[in-house]
C-alpha positions, 0 to 999 in steps of 0.5 A, spaced: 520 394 562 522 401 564 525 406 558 532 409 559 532 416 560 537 419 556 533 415 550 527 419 553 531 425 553 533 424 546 526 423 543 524 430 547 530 433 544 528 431 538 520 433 538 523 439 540 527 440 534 522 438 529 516 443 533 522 448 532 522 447 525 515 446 524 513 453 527 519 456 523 516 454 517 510 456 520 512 464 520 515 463 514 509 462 510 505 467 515 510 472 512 509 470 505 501 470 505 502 476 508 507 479 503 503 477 497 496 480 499 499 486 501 503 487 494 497 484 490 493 489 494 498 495 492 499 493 485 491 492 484 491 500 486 497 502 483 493 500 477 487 503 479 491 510 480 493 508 473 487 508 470 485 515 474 490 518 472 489 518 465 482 520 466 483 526 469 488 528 464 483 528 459 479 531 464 484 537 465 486 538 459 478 538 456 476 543 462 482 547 460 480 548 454 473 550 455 475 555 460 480 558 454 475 558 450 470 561 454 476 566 456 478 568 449 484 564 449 486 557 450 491 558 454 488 562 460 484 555 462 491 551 462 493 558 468 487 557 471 487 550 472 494 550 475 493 555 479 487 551 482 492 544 482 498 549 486 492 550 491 490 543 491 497 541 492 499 547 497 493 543 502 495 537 502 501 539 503 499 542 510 494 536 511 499 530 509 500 527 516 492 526 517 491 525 509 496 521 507 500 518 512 495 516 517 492 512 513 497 509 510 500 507 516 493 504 518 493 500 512 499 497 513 498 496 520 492 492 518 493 488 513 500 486 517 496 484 523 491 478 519 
């Protein structure tokens, strides 16, 4: 017995359309993992920054002290530990692109490409 082939026609239609969702649903999951690794590895950063942070306030604030009271007053070590920090930002600024930018971008590309 020989099927109809409009009865055919549909079935493949059909598969075709559940084959649609089925890649939809796919990348839409893909897109998720994707997302969820990438902000749980930037908020585990981001946390990590945080605790950085502290300790080289404490650290600055211990160093400056130390410079001041080797200079006779306490705040010279606070001046002289800013003017080192306007050096330090001053090279980053000229060196942005290559120590920042780029190996942002590189993460993220990476990461989006798993």
């Amino acid at each position: 017995m020989q099927e109809n082939p409009l009865n055919a026609i549909e079935i493949l239609w059909e598969r075709i359309g559940e084959y649609l969702e089925t890649n939809i649903q796919l990348i839409k999951l893909q897109a998720i993992g994707k997302t969820s690794h990438i902000i749980a590895t930037v908020l585990s950063q981001l946390i990590l920054l945080i605790i950085a942070v502290f300790f080289m306030l404490f650290l600055n604030i211990g160093i400056a002290l130390w410079i001041g009271s080797l200079l006779g007053k306490l705040y010279y070590g606070f001046f002289i530990l800013a003017a080192f920090y306007v050096l330090i930002g001053f090279l980053f600024f000229i060196f942005k692109k290559k120590l920042i930018k780029k190996p942002i971008n590189n993460f993220l590309i990476k990461e989006l490409l798993k």
